[in-house]
C-alpha positions as CSV (number, residue, x, y, z in Angstrom):
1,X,13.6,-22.0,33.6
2,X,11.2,-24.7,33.4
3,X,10.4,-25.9,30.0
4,X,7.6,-28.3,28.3
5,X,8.4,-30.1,25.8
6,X,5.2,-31.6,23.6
7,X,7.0,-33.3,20.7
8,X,9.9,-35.8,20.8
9,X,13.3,-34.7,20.0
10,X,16.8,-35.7,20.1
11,X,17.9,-36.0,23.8
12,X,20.7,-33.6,23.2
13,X,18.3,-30.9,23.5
14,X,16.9,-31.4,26.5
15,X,20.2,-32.8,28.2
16,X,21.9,-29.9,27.0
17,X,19.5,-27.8,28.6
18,X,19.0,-29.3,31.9
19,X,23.2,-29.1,32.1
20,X,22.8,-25.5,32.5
21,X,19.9,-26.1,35.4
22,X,16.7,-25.6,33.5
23,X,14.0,-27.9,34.4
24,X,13.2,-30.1,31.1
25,X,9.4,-31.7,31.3
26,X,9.1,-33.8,28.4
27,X,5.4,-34.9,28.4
28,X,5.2,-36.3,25.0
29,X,2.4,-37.9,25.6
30,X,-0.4,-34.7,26.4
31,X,-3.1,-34.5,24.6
32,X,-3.9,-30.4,23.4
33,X,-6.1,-30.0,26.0
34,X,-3.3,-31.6,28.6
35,X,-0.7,-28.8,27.1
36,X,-3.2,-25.8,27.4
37,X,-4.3,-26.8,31.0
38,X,-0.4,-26.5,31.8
39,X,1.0,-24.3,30.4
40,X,0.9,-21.6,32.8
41,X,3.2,-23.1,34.6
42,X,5.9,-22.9,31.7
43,X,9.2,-20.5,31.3
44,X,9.5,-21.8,27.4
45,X,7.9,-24.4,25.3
46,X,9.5,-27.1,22.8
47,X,7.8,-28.3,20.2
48,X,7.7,-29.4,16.5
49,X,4.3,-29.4,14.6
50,X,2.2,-31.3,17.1
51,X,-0.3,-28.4,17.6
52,X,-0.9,-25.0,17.0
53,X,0.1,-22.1,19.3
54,X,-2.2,-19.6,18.8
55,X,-3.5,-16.7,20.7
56,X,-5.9,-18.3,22.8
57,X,-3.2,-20.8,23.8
58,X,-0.8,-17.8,24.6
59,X,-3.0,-16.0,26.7
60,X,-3.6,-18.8,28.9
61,X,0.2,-18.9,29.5
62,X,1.5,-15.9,31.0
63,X,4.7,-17.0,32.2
64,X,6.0,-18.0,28.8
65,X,9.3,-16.3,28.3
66,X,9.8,-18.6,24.7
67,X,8.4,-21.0,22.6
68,X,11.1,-22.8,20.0
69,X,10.1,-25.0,17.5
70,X,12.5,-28.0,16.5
71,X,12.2,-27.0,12.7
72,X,12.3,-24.9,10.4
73,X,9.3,-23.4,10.0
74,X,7.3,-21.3,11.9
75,X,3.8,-21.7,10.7
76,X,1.8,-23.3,13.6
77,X,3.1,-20.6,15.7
78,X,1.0,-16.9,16.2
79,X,4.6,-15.3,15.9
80,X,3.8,-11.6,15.8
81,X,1.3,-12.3,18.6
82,X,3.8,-14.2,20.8
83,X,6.2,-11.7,19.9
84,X,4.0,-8.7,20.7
85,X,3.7,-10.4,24.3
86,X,7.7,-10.1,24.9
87,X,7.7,-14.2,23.9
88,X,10.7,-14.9,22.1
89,X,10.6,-17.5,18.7
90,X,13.0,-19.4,17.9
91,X,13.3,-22.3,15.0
92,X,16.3,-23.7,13.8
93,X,16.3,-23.9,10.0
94,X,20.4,-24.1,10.0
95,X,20.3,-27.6,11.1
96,X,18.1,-29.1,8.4
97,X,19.5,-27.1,5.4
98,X,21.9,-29.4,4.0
99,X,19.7,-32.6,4.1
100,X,16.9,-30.4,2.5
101,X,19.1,-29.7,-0.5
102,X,20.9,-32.8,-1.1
103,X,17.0,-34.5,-0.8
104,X,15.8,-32.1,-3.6
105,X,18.6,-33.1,-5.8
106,X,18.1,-36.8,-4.5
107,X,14.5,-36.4,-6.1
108,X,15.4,-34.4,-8.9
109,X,18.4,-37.0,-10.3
110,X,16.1,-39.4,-9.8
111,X,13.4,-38.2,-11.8
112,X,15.5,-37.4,-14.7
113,X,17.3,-41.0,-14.8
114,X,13.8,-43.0,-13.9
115,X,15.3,-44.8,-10.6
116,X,12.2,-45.3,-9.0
117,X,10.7,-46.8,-12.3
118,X,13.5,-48.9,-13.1
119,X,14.1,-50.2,-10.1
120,X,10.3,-51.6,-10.1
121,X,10.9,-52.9,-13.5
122,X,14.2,-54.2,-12.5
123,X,12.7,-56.5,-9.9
124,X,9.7,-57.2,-11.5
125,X,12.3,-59.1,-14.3
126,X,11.6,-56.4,-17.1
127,X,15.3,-54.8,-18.4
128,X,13.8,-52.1,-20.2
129,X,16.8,-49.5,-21.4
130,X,15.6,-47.8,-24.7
131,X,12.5,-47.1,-22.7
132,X,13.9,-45.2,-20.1
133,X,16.6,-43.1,-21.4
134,X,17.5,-40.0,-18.4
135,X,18.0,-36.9,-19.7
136,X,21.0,-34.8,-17.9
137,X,21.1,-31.8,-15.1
138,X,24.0,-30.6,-17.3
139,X,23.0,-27.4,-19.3
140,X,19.5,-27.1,-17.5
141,X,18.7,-23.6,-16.2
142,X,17.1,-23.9,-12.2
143,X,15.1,-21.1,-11.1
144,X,14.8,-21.4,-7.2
145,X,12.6,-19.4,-5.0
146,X,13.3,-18.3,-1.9
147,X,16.9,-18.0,-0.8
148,X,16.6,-18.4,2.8
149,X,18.6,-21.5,4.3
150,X,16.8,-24.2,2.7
151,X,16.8,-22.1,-1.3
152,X,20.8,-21.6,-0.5
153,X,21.8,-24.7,0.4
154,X,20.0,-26.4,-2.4
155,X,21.6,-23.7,-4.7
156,X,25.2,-24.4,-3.1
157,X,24.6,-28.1,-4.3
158,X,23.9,-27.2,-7.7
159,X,27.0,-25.7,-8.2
160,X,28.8,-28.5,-9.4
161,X,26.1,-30.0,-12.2
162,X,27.0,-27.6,-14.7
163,X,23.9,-25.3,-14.4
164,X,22.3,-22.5,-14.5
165,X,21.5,-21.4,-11.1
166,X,18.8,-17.9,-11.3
167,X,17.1,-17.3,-7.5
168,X,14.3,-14.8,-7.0
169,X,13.6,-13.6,-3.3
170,X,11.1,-10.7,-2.8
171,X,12.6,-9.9,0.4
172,X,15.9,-10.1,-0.3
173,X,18.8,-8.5,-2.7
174,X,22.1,-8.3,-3.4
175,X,22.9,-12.0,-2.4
176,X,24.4,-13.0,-6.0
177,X,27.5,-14.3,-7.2
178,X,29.4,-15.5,-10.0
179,X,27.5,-18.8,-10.0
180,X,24.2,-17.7,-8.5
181,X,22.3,-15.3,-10.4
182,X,20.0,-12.8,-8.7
183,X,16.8,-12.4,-11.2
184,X,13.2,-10.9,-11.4
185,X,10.3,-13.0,-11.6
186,X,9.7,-12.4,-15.1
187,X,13.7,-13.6,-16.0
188,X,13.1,-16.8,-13.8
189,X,9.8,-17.3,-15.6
190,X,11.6,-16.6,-19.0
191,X,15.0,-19.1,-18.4
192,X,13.8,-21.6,-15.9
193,X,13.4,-25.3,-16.5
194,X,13.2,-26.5,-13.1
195,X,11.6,-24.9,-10.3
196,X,12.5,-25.4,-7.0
197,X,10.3,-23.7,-4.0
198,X,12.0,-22.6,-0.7
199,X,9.8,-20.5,0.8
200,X,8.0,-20.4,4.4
201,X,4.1,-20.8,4.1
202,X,2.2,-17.2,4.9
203,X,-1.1,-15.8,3.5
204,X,1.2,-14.6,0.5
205,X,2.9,-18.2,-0.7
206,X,-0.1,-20.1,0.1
207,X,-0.8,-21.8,-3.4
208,X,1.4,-19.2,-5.1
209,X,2.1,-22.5,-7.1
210,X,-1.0,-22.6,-9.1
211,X,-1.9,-22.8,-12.7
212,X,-2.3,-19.1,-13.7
213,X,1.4,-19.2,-11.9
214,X,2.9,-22.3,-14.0
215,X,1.7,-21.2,-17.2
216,X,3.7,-17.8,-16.9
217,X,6.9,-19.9,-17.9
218,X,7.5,-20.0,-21.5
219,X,9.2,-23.5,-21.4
220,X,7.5,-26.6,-20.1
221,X,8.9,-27.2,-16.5
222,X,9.9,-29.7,-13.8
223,X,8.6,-28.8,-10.3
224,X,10.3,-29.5,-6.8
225,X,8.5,-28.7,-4.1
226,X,10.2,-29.4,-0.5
227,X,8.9,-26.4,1.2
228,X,5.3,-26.9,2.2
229,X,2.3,-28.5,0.6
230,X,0.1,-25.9,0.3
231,X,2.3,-23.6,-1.1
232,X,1.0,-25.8,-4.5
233,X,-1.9,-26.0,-5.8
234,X,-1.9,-30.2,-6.3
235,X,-5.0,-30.1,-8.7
236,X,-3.6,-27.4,-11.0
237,X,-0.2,-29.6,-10.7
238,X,-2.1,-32.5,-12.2
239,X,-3.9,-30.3,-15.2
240,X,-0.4,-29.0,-16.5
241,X,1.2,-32.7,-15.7
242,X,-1.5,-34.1,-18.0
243,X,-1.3,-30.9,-20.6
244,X,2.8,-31.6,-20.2
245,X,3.8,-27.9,-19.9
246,X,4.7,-29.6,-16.4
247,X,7.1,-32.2,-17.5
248,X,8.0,-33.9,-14.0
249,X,7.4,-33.1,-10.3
250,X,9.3,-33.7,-6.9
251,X,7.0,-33.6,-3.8
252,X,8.2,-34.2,-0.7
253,X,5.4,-32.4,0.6
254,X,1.3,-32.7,0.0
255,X,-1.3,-30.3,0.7
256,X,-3.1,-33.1,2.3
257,X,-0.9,-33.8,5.5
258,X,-1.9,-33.1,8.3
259,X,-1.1,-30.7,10.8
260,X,1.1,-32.5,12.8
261,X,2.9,-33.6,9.4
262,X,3.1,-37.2,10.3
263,X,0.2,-38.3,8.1
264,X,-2.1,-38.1,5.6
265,X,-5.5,-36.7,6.3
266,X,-7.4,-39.4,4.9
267,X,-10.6,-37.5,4.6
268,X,-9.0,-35.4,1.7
269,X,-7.2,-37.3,-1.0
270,X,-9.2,-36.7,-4.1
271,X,-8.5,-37.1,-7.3
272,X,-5.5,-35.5,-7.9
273,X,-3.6,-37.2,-5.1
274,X,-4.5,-40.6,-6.7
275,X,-3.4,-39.4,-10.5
276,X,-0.1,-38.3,-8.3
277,X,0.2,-42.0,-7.1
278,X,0.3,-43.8,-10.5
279,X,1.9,-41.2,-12.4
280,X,5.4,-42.4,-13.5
281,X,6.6,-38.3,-14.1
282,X,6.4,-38.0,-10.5
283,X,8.3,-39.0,-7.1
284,X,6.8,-38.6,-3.6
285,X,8.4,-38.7,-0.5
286,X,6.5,-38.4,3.3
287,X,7.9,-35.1,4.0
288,X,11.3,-36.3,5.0
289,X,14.1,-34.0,3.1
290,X,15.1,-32.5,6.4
291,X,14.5,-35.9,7.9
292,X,18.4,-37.2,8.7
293,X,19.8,-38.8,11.5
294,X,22.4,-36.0,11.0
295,X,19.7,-32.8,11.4
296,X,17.6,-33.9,14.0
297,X,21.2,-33.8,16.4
298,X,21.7,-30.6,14.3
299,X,18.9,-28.9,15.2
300,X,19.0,-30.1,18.7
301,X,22.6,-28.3,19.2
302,X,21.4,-25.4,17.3
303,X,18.1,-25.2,19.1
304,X,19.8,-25.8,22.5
305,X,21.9,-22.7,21.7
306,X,19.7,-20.5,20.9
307,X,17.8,-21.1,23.9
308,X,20.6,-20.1,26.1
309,X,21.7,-17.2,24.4
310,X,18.3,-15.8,25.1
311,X,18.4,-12.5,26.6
312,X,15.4,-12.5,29.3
C-alpha cells in the first residue's frame, strides 16, 4: 500500500511498515490544503491531531483503504462516515494507557501533598510546613468515569492506595471485581470524593462536566480530568473552585487547545483560564499524560500491528 503520513511519529512505525513493502510517504511538512490535494493517491493515512478528516476530505480520496490515528482518540476523524465508505479506523489507545494513569495519579499525589507549591516556596527560601499539610489518598473513595483503557488503567493503579475504587460506564457492564466496584451514577455521585474522567469526546460527553453536573455530588470534590478539555466546562470549574464544593482540580487538558493539541488558542483564554493559572488548588499540565518516551514506541508497535492485520 502506499501510505501518507501528516504528523510525526516514532520511526518504528513507518520502518515497520515499509519492512513488509508498503510505501511510507512521510510529508510532515503539508499544509491541509497539500494533504487534500494528495490524497487520492493514498492506500491509508497516518496521522495524530494535525487536521480533521471529515467528509469532504474523504470523498476526495477514493482510494483510501484506512486512516489510523497515532492516539487514542478518535475525534478529528468522521468515523461512521469513513466507516460507511469500507475505510477502516484504527487508533491505538493500548499504548498510552499506562502513562495516562500513572500521570493522573502523578497530578493527583501532587495536589494532595502541595508539590508544586512547595517546591516554589522551597526555592524562593520560604520553609513553610504547618502551612502546607497534604492530606492522604488512603480512605478516599474515587469515582472514575469511563472504563475504557485509559478509566482501567488508572483504576489498576489505584489499587494499591487503600481506596475506594466505584467506576460508572454507560456502555459497559459486568466489568467489576473485588477491588473495582461497578456503580450507577447516582452511587458514584453519592460516595465519590475524587473524580476522574476517561471518556472519548462525542456530542454526549461534550461538557458533561458542568455545574448542574458537579453539584449532583453530595460531598465537595477533587476533579481530574485527562481525557479531553471540552468534556469540562472550565468556567463552571472555576465557580465551584471558588464556592469550594470543588476542592482541587487536575487538568492535563483545557478546553482552549487547539485542534492540533499542541497549543493554546490564544484568542480564547478568558477569565477562567487566568483564575486557573494563579490558583494554588490546581495543577496544569500541556496535555502530556500519554506523553512518554515509552508510549509513543508503544503506540507505534501497536499501530504498526494493526495496520497489518488489516483484512482488505
Amino acid at each position: 500500500m502506499k501510505i501518507l503520513f501528516i504528523d510525526s511519529n516514532h520511526n518504528l512505525l513507518h520502518e515497520t511498515l515499509q519492512k513488509e513493502g508498503h510505501q511510507c510517504d512521510l510529508n510532515y511538512g503539508w499544509t491541509q490544503q497539500q494533504i487534500i490535494d494528495n490524497l487520492y493517491a493514498y492506500d491509508g493515512v497516518v496521522i495524530r491531531s494535525k487536521i480533521k478528516i471529515t467528509k469532504d476530505i474523504i470523498d476526495k480520496a477514493p482510494k483510501l483503504k484506512f486512516i489510523a490515528r497515532a492516539g487514542a482518540g478518535m475525534e478529528n476523524i468522521d468515523v461512521a462516515y469513513a466507516e460507511s465508505k469500507g475505510i477502516k479506523c484504527l487508533c491505538a489507545p493500548e499504548g498510552n494507557r499506562d502513562a495516562v494513569g500513572e500521570h493522573a495519579i502523578g497530578m493527583l499525589l501532587s495536589l494532595f501533598n502541595n508539590l508544586c507549591k512547595v517546591d516554589n516556596e522551597v526555592r524562593e527560601g520560604k520553609w513553610i510546613r504547618e502551612g502546607n499539610r497534604g492530606i492522604e489518598l488512603m480512605g478516599k473513595t474515587v469515582g472514575i468515569i469511563g472504563y475504557g483503557n485509559m478509566g482501567s488503567a488508572f483504576a489498576e493503579r489505584l489499587k494499591g492506595f487503600g481506596v475506594n475504587i466505584l467506576v460508572y460506564d454507560k456502555y459497559k457492564k459486568n466489568f467489576g471485581s473485588e477491588q473495582i466496584k461497578e456503580v450507577s451514577l447516582e452511587q458514584l455521585f453519592a460516595e465519590t470524593d475524587v473524580l476522574s474522567l476517561h471518556t472519548p469526546l462525542t456530542d454526549e460527553t461534550h461538557y458533561l462536566i458542568n455545574d448542574a453536573f458537579i453539584n449532583k455530588f453530595s460531598k465537595n470534590i477533587y476533579i481530574i480530568n485527562t481525557a479531553r478539555g471540552k468534556s469540562l466546562n472550565t468556567a463552571d470549574l472555576v465557580k465551584n473552585i471558588k464556592s469550594e464544593k470543588v476542592s482541587g482540580a487536575c487538568l492535563d487538558v483545557l478546553e482552549y487547545e487547539m485542534v492540533s493539541f499542541e497549543n493554546l488558542d490564544s484568542t480564547a483564554l478568558p477569565e477562567a483560564f487566568q483564575y486557573l493559572t494563579k490558583c494554588n488548588k490546581v495543577i496544569l499540565s500541556p496535555h502530556i499524560a500519554g506523553w512518554t518516551v515509552e508510549s509513543n514506541e508503544k503506540i507505534a508497535k501497536i499501530l504498526a500491528e494493526k495496520i497489518l492485520n488489516l483484512n482488505l
